[in-house]
N, CA and C atoms as a LAMMPS dump frame, in Angstrom:
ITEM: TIMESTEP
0
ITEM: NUMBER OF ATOMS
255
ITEM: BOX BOUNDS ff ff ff
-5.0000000000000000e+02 5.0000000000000000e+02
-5.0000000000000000e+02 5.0000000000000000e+02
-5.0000000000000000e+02 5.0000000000000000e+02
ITEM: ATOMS id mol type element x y z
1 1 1 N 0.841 -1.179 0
2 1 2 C 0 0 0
3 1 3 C 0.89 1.247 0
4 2 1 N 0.527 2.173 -1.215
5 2 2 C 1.45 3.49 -0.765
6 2 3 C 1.656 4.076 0.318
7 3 1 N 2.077 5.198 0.694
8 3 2 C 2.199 6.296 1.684
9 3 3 C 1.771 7.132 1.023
10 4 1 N 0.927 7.697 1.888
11 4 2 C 0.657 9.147 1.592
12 4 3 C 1.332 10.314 2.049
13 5 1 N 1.864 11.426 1.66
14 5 2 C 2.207 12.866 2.484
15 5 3 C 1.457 12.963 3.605
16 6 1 N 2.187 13.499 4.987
17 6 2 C 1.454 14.064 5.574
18 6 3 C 0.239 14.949 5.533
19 7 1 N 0.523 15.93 4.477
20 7 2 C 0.128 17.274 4.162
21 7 3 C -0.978 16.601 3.413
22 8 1 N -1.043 15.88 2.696
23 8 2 C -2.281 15.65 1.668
24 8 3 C -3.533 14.763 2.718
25 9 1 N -2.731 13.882 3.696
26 9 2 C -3.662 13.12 5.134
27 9 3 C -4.337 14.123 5.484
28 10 1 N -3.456 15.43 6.249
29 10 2 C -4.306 16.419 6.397
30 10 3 C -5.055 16.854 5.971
31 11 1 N -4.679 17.235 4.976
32 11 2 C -5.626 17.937 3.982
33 11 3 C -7.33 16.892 3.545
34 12 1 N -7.164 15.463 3.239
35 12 2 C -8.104 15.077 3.417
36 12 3 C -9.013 15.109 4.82
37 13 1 N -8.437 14.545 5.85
38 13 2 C -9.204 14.921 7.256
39 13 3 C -9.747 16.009 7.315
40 14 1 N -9.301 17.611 6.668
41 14 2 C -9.494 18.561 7.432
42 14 3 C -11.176 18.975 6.375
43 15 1 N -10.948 18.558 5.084
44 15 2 C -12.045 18.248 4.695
45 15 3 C -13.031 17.444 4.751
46 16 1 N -12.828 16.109 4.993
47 16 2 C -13.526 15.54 5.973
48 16 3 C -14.267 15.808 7.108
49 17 1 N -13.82 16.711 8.005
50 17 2 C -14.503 17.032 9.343
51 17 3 C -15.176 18.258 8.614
52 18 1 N -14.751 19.201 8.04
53 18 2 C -15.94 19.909 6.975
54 18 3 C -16.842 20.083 7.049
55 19 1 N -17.104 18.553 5.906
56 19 2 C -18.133 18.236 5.58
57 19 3 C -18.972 18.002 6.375
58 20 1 N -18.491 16.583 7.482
59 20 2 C -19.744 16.424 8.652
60 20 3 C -20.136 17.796 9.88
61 21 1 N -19.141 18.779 9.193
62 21 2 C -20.102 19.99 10.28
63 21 3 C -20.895 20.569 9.563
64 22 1 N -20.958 20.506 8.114
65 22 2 C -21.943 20.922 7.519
66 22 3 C -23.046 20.048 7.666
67 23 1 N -22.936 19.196 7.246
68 23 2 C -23.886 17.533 7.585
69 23 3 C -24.743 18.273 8.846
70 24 1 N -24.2 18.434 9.847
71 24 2 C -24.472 18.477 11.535
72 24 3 C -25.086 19.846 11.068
73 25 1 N -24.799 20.722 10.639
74 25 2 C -26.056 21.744 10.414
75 25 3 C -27.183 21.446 9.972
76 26 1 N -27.773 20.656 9.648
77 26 2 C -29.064 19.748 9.337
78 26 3 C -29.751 20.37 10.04
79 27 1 N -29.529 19.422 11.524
80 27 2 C -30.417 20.048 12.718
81 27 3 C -31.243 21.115 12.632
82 28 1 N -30.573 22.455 12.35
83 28 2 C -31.466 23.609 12.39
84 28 3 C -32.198 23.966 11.148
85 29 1 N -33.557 24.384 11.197
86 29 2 C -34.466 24.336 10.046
87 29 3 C -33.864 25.02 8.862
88 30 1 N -33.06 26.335 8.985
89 30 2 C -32.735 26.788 7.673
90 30 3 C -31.969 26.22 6.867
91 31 1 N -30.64 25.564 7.92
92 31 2 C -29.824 24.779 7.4
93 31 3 C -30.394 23.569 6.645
94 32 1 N -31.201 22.853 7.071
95 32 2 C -32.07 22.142 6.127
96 32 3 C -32.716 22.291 5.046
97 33 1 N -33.63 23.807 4.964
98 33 2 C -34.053 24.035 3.802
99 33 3 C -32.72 24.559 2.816
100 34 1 N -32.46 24.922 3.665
101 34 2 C -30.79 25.053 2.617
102 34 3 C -30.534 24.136 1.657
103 35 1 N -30.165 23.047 2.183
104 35 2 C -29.666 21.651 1.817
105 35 3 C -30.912 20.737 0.979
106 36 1 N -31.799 21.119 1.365
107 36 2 C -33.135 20.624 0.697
108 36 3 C -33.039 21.394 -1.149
109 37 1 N -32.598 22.802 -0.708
110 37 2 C -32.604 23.609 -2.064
111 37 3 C -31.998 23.158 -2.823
112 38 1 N -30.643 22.831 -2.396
113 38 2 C -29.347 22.369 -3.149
114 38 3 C -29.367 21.417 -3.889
115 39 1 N -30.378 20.484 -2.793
116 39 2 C -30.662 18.967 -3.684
117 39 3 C -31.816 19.019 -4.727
118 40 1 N -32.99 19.953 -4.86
119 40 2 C -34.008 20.332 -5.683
120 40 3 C -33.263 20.299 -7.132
121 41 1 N -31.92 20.905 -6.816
122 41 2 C -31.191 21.115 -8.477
123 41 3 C -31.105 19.818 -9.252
124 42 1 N -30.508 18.652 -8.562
125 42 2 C -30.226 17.601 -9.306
126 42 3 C -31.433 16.576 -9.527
127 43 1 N -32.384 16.999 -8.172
128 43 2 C -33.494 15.835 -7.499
129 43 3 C -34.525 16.14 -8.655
130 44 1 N -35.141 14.814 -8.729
131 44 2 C -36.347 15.072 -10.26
132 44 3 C -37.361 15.552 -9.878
133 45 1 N -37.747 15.518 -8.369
134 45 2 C -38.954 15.809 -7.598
135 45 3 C -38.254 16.838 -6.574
136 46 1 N -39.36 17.335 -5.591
137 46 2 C -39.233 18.196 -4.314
138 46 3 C -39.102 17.335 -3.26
139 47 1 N -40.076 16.01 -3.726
140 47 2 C -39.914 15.295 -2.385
141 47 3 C -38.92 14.195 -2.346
142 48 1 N -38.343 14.006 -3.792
143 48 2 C -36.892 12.986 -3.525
144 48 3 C -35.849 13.94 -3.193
145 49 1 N -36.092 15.021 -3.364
146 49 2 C -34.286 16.274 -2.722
147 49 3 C -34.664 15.848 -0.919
148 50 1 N -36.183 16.359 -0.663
149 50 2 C -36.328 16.118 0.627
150 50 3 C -35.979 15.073 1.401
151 51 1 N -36.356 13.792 0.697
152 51 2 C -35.815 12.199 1.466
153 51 3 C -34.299 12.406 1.145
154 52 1 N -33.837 13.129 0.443
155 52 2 C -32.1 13.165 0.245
156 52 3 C -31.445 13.412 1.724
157 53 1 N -31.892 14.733 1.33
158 53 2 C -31.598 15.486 3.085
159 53 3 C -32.539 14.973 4.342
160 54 1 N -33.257 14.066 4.412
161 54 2 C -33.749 13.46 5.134
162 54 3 C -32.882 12.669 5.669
163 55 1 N -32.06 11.47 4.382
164 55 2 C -31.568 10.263 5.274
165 55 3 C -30.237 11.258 5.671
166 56 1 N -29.81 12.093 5.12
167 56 2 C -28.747 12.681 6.06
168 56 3 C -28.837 12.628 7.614
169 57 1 N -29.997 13.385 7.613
170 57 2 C -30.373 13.812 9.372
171 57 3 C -30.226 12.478 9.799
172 58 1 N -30.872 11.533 9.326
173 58 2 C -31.671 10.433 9.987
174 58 3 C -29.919 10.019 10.389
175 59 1 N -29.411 9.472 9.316
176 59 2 C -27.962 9.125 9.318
177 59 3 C -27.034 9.483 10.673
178 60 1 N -27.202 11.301 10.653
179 60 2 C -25.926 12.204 11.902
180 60 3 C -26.867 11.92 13.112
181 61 1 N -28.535 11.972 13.277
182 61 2 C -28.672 12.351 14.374
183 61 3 C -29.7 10.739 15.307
184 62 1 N -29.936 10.002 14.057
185 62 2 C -30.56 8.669 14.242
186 62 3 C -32.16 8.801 14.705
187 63 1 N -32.826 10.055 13.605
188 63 2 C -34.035 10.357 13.494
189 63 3 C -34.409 11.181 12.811
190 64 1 N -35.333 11.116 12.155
191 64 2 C -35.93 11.845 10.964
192 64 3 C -36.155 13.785 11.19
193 65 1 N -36.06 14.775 10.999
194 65 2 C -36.171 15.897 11.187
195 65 3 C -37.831 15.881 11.29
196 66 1 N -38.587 15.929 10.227
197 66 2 C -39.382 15.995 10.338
198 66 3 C -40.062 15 10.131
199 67 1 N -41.744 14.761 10.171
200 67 2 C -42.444 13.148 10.297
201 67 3 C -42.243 12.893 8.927
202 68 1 N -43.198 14.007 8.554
203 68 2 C -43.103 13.37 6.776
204 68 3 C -42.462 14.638 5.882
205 69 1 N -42.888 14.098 4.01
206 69 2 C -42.722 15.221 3.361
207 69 3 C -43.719 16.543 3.577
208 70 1 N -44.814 16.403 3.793
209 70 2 C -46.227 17.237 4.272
210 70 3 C -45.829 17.884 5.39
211 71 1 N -45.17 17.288 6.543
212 71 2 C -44.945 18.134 7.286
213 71 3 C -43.448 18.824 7.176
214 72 1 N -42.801 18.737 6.509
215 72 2 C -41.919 19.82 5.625
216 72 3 C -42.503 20.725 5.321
217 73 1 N -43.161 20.642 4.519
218 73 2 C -43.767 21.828 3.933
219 73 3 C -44.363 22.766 4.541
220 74 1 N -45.462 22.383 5.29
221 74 2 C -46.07 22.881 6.582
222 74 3 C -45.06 24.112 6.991
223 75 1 N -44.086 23.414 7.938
224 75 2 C -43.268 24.308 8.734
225 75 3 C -42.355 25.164 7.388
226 76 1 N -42.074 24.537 6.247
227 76 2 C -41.148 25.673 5.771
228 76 3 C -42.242 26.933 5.191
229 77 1 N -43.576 26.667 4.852
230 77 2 C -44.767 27.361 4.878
231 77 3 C -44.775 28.384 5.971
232 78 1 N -44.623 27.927 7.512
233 78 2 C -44.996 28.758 8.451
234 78 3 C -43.734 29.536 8.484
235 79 1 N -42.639 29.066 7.86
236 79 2 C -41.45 29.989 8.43
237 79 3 C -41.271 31.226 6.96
238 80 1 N -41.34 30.609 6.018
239 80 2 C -41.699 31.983 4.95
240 80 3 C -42.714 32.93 5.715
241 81 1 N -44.005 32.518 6.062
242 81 2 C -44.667 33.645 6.589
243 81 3 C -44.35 34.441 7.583
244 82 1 N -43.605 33.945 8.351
245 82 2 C -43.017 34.466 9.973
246 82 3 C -42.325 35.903 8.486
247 83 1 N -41.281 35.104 7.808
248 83 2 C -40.183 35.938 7.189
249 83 3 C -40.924 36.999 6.369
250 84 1 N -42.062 37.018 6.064
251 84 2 C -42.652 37.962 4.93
252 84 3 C -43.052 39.087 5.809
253 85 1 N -43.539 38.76 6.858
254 85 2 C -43.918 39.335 7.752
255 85 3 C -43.634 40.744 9
């Protein structure tokens, strides 16, 4: 098996831990619809981006954010209005 550089180990780890703090921003609702948006680009539907960023959460935190896709919507519904507001 090769060796790798130090510097390039690093460099992978440090991106590595990154990523899962982005991951770990899930948790909070914007950060989610965030990540929900992101995935809308590639996702063929609204509600397969949503199960995208779903099994994330489910994955970091070992439970679903929200119950369903319906109640996604719901709350990102109530939080545009809070914001229009």
């Amino acid at each position: 098996m090769p060796k790798l550089p130090l510097s390039e180990i690093e460099n992978t780890l440090s991106e590595f831990v990154d990523e899962i703090r982005n991951f770990a921003k899930l948790h909070d609702p914007d950060e989610f619809e965030s990540a929900f948006m992101k995935e809308c680009i590639e996702a063929p539907t609204y509600e397969k981006a949503y199960h995208i960023v779903e099994k994330r959460h489910h994955w970091l935190f070992g439970k679903n954010k929200y119950a369903s896709y319906n109640s996604f919507r719901v709350s990102r519904s109530q939080r545009n209005k809070v914001r229009r507001s």
